[in-house]
C-alpha positions in Angstrom: 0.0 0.0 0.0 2.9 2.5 0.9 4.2 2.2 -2.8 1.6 2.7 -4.2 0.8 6.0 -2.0 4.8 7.1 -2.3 4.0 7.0 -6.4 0.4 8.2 -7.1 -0.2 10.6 -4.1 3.5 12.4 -4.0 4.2 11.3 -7.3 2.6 12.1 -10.3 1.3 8.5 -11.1 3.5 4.8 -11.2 4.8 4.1 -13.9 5.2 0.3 -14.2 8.4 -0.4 -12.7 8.1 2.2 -10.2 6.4 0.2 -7.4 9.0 -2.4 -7.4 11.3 0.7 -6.8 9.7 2.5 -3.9 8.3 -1.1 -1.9 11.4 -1.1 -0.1 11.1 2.1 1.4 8.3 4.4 0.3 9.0 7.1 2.5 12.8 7.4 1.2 11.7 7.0 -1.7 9.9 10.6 -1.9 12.8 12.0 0.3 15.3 11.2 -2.3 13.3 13.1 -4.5 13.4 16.6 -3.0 16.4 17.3 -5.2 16.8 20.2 -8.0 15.2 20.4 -10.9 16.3 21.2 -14.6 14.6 23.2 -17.4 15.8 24.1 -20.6 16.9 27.2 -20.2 16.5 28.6 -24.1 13.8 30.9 -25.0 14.5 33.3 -21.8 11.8 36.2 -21.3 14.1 38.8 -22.7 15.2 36.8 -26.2 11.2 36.2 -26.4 10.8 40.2 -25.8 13.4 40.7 -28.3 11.6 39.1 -30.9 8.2 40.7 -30.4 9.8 43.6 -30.3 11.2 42.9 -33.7 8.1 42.0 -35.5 6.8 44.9 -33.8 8.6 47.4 -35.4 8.1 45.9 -38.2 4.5 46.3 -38.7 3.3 44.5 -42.0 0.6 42.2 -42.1 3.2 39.5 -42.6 5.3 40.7 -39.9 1.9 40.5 -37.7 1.5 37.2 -38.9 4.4 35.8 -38.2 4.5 37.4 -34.8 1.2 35.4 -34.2 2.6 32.2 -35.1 5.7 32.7 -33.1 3.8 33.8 -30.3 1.6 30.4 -30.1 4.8 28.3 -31.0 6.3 29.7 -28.1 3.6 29.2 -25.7 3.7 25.6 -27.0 6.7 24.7 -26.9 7.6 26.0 -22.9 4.2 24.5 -21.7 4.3 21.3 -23.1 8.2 21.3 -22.5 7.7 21.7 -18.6 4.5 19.0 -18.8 7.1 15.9 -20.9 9.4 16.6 -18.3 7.0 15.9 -15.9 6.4 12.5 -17.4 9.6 11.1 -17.8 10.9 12.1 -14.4 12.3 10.2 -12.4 11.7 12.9 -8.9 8.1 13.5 -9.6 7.6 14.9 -6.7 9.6 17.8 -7.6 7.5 18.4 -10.5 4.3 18.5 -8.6 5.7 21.3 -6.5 6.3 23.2 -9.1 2.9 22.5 -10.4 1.5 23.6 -7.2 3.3 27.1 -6.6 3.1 27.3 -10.9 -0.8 27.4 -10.5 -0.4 29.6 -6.4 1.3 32.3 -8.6 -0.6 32.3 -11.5 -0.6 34.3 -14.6 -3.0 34.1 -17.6 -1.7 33.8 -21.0 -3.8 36.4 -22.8 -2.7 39.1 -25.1 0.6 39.6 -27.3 3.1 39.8 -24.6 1.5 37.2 -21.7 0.8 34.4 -24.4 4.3 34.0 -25.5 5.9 34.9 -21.9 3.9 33.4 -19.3 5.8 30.1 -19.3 9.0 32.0 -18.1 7.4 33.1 -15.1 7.6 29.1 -13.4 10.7 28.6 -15.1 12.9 31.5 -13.8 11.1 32.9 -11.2 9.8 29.5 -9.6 11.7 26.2 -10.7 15.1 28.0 -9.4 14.1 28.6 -6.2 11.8 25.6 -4.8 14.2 24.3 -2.5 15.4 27.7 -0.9 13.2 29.9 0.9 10.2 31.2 0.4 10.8 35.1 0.1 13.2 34.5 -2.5 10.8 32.5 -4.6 8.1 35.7 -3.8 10.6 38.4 -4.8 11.5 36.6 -7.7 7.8 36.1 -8.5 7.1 39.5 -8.0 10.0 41.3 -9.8 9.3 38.9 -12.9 8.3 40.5 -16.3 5.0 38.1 -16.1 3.7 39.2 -13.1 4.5 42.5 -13.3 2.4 43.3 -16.7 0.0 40.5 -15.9 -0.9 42.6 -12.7 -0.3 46.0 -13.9 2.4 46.5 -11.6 4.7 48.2 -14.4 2.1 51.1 -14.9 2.2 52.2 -11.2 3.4 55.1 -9.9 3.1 56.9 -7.0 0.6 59.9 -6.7 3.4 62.0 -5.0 6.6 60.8 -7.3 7.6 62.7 -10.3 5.5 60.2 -12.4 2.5 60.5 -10.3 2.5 64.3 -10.3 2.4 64.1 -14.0 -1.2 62.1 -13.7 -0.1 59.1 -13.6 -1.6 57.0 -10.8 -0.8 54.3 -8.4 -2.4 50.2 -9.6 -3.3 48.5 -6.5 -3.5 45.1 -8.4 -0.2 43.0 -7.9 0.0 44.5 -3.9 -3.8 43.2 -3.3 -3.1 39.5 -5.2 0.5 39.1 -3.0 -1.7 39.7 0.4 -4.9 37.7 -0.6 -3.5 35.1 -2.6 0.0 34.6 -2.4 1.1 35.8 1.1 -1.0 35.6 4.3 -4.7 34.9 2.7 -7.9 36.4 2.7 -8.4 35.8 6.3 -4.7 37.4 7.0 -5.4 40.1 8.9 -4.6 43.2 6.1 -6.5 45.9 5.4 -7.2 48.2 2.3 -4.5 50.6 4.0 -2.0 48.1 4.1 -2.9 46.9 0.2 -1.9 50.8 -0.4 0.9 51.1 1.8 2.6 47.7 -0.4 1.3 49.2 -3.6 3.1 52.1 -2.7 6.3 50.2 -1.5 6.3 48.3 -5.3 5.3 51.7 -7.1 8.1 52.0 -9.7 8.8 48.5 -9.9 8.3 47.5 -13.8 9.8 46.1 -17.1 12.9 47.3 -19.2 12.6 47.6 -22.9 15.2 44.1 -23.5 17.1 45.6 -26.3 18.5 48.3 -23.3 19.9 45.6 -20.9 21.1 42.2 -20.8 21.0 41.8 -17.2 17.0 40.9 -17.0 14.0 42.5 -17.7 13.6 44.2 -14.4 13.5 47.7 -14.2 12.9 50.1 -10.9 12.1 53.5 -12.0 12.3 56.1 -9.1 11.1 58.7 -11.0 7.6 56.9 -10.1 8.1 55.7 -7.0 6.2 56.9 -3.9 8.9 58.8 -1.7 8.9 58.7 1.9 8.2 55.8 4.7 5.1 53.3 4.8 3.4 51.8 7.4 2.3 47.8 6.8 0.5 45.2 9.0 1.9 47.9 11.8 5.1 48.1 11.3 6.5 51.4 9.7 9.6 50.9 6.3 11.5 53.6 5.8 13.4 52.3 3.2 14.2 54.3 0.0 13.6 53.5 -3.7 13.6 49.3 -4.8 14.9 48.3 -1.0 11.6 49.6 0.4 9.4 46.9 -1.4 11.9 44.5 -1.0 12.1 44.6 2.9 8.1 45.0 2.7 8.0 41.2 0.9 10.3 40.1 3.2 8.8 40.9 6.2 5.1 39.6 4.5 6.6 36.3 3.9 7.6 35.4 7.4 4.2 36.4 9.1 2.9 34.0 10.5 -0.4 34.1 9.0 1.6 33.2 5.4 2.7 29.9 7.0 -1.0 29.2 7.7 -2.1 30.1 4.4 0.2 28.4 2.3 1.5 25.2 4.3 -3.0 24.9 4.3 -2.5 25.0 1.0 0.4 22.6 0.0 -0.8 19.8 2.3 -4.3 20.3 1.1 -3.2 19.6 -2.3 -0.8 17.1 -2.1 -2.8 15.2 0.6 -6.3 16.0 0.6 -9.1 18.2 0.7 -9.9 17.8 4.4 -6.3 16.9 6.1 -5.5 16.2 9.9 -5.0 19.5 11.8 -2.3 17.7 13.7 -0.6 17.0 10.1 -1.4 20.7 9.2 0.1 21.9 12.3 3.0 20.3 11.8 3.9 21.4 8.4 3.0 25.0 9.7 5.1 24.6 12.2 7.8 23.4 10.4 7.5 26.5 8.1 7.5 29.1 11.0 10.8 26.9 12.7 12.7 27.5 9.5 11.7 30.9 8.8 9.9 29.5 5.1 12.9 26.9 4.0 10.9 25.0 1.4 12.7 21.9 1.6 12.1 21.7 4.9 8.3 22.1 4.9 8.5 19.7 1.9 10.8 16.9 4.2 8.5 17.2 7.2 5.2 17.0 4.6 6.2 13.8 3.6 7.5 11.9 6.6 4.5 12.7 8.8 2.3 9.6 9.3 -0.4 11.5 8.4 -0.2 12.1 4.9 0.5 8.4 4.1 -3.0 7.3 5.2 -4.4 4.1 3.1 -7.8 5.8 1.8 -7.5 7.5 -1.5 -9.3 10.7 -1.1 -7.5 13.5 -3.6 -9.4 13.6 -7.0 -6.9 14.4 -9.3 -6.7 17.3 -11.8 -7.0 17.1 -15.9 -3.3 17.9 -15.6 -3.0 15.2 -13.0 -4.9 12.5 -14.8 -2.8 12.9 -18.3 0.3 13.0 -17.0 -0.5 10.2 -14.4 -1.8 8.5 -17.2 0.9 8.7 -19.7 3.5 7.2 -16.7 1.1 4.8 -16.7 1.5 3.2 -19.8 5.2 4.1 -20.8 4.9 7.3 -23.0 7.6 9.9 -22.3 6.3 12.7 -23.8 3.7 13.8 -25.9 3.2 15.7 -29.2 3.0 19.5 -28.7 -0.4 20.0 -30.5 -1.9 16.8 -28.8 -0.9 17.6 -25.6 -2.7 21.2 -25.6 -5.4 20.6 -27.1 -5.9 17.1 -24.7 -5.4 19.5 -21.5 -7.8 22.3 -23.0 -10.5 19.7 -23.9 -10.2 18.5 -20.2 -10.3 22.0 -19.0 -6.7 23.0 -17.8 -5.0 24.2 -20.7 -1.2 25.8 -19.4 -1.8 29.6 -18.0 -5.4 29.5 -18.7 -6.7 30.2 -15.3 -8.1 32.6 -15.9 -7.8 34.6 -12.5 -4.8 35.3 -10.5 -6.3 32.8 -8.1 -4.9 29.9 -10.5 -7.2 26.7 -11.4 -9.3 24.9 -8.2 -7.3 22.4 -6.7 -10.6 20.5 -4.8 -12.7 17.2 -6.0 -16.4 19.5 -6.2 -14.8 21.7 -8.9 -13.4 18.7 -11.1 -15.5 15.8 -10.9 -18.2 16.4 -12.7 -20.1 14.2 -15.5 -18.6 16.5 -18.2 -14.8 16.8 -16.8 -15.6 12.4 -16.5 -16.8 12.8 -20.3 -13.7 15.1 -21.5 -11.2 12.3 -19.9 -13.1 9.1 -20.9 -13.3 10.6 -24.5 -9.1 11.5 -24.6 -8.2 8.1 -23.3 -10.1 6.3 -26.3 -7.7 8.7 -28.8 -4.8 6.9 -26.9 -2.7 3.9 -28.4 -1.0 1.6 -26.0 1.6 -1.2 -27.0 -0.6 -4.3 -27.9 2.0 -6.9 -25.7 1.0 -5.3 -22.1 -1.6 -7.3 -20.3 -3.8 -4.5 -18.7 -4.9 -6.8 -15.9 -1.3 -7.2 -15.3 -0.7 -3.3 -15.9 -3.3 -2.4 -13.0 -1.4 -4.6 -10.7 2.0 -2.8 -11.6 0.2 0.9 -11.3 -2.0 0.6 -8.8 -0.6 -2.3 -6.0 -2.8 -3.0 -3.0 -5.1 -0.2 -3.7 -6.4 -1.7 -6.5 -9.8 -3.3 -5.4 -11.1 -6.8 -6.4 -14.4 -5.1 -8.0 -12.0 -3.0 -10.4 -9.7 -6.0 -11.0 -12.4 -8.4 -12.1 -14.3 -5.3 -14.1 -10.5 -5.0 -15.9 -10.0 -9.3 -16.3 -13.7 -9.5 -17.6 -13.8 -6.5 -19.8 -15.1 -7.8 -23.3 -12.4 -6.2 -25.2 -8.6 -5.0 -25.1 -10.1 -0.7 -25.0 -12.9 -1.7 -22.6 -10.2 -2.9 -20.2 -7.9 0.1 -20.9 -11.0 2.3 -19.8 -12.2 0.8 -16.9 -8.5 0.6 -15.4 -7.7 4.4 -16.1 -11.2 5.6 -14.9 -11.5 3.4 -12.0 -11.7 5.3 -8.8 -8.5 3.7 -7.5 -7.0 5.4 -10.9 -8.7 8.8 -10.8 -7.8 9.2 -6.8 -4.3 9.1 -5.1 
């Protein structure tokens, strides 16, 4: 049983040697995993502003054109790069973590700009720092090209800088979204003053044209930040210029109301909808001990008895279910345009969200007759290898929480795809 939870609930789904691999010792197993993680590390954010900056100038109908085209091909390529590594991993767990703070800070791509460099956002801003501590994954996050224009931050300016003077006001956006969603919470104890007070602190904070610098697309511009001290959550920054927003994340990150919110979070989704409160305390705990060391939070996670419970009660996202899937019966990687337009029919296409809030990570949201429909409907477009048994491949995937009803619905199916179907949308399949 502890295999089969190591690889389907931290992992992202067996694939069929890996139970063999983890029955030893499912615990290490995961623990092993909590290791770095590697992206390709072509197509940055400022060679992709480059090039729609190119085409830009250039403004033809086939320049416009081909900006389109590069634009999708680019979203393509980094979203379904980041999901094929996800499937032939061998630390899966790793790759669910950055799924789960990918979706906590996420961005929507929409428009010229967001559609080609929303992808960069997870892989330079997130990826890099899973393992480290939280504050530097926020800063990162926050001083990222994506975020910035995704939340408006780049068009903020203080109403008493030189900028603001001149009319141009101050966007509350990115300050509100850090405090509500990716900080302490909704219930964090912030006000609209202190959603001011950070949006004043960021004010100036925005994006460099990329043919002026080669040192990233960040770009603090004084002439529009708000001058002078601000007061947030009670405690008064009198920092000047960039180092005042800076010290204002900083000091957001190690409340202790952002170790409730997002240690709630993490277990929640890794775990299950409804975890123990001694199992959330402890990974809280853990979180507020080491001052928001992600490995840590991740380490103590995984080795509490709580999360390793036999039932299997986390319904598992469209993402979830392909990728799982895919482990599942060998594939390493799937075709660009079939792997898009599998997770839009399923209803989590890559940085569609739609909402800074990212995509719902709870059972009532995804399992529904249509979302059943939308998966049963992309596992009949799937070929598997004719020489694997699939009685003997729901033994391999599934181990001791495979039931006896499933089993004898798999060994009595009357043909080959009516097996394949009733093993992949079994409930032991669909939960982890």
């Amino acid at each position: 049983m502890k295999a089969a939870i190591a690889t389907n609930r931290f992992g992202l789904g067996a694939t069929p040697v890996e139970l063999k691999v983890a029955a030893d010792d499912p615990v290490g197993h995961v623990v092993a995993q909590i290791v770095p993680i590697h992206l390709n590390k072509t197509n940055s954010s400022q060679s992709i502003a480059l090039t729609l900056n190119r085409y830009r100038k250039d403004n033809s109908e086939e320049s416009k054109d081909e900006a389109r085209k590069f634009r999708q091909a680019t979203y393509k390529r980094l979203s379904i790069g980041t999901l094929n590594n996800a499937i032939s991993s061998t630390q899966p767990f790793m790759w669910r973590m950055l799924d789960f703070f990918s979706n906590h800070f996420s961005v929507t791509a929409q428009g010229a700009y967001l559609t080609a460099l929303s992808p960069t956002l997870e892989r330079e801003a997130i990826a890099p720092n899973l393992l480290g501590n939280f504050s530097d994954m926020l800063l990162s996050v926050c001083r990222h090209p994506v975020m910035l224009v995704y939340l408006n931050n780049e068009k903020s300016f203080g109403k008493n800088s030189r900028l603001g003077k001149k009319g141009k006001g101050l966007n509350e956006n990115l300050a509100r979204e850090i405090l509500e969603l990716h900080t302490l919470g909704l219930n964090g104890g912030y006000t609209q003053s202190d959603v001011i007070a950070l949006a004043n602190g960021i004010s100036g904070w925005g994006v460099q044209a990329p043919e002026k610098t080669k040192a990233g697309l960040f770009f603090f511009r004084k002439a529009g930040h708000e001058p002078g001290s601000q007061s947030l959550l009670g405690r008064l920054f009198t920092q000047e210029n960039e180092e005042q927003g800076e010290a204002m994340l900083r000091y957001i990150a190690a409340r202790p109301a952002t170790a409730k919110h997002i240690s709630e979070k993490l277990v929640k989704h890794v775990v299950c909808d409804t975890p123990s409160p001694a199992l959330l305390k402890h990974v809280e705990q853990t979180w507020l001990d080491t001052e928001g060391d992600l490995k840590s939070v991740y380490h103590a996670l995984v080795t509490h008895p709580h999360a390793w419970f036999d039932t299997l009660n986390k319904f598992k996202t469209p993402r979830e279910f392909l990728i799982s899937t895919c482990r599942g019966i060998g594939l390493t990687s799937l075709k660009e345009g079939f792997a898009m337009r599998s997770l839009s029919e399923m209803g989590q296409a890559p940085f569609k969200a739609g909402s800074p809030a990212g995509y719902e990570d709870s059972e009532d949201f995804w399992n529904s007759g249509y979302g059943l429909m939308a998966r049963a409907d992309w596992l009949s477009s799937l070929r598997i290898n004719r020489q694997v048994k699939i009685s003997e491949l729901a033994s391999k995937l599934l181990g001791s929480t495979l039931s006896e009803h499933t089993r004898q619905l798999v060994s009595r199916a009357e043909s080959r795809d009516r097996a394949f179907a009733l093993l992949f949308l079994s409930p032991e399949f669909m939960r982890r």
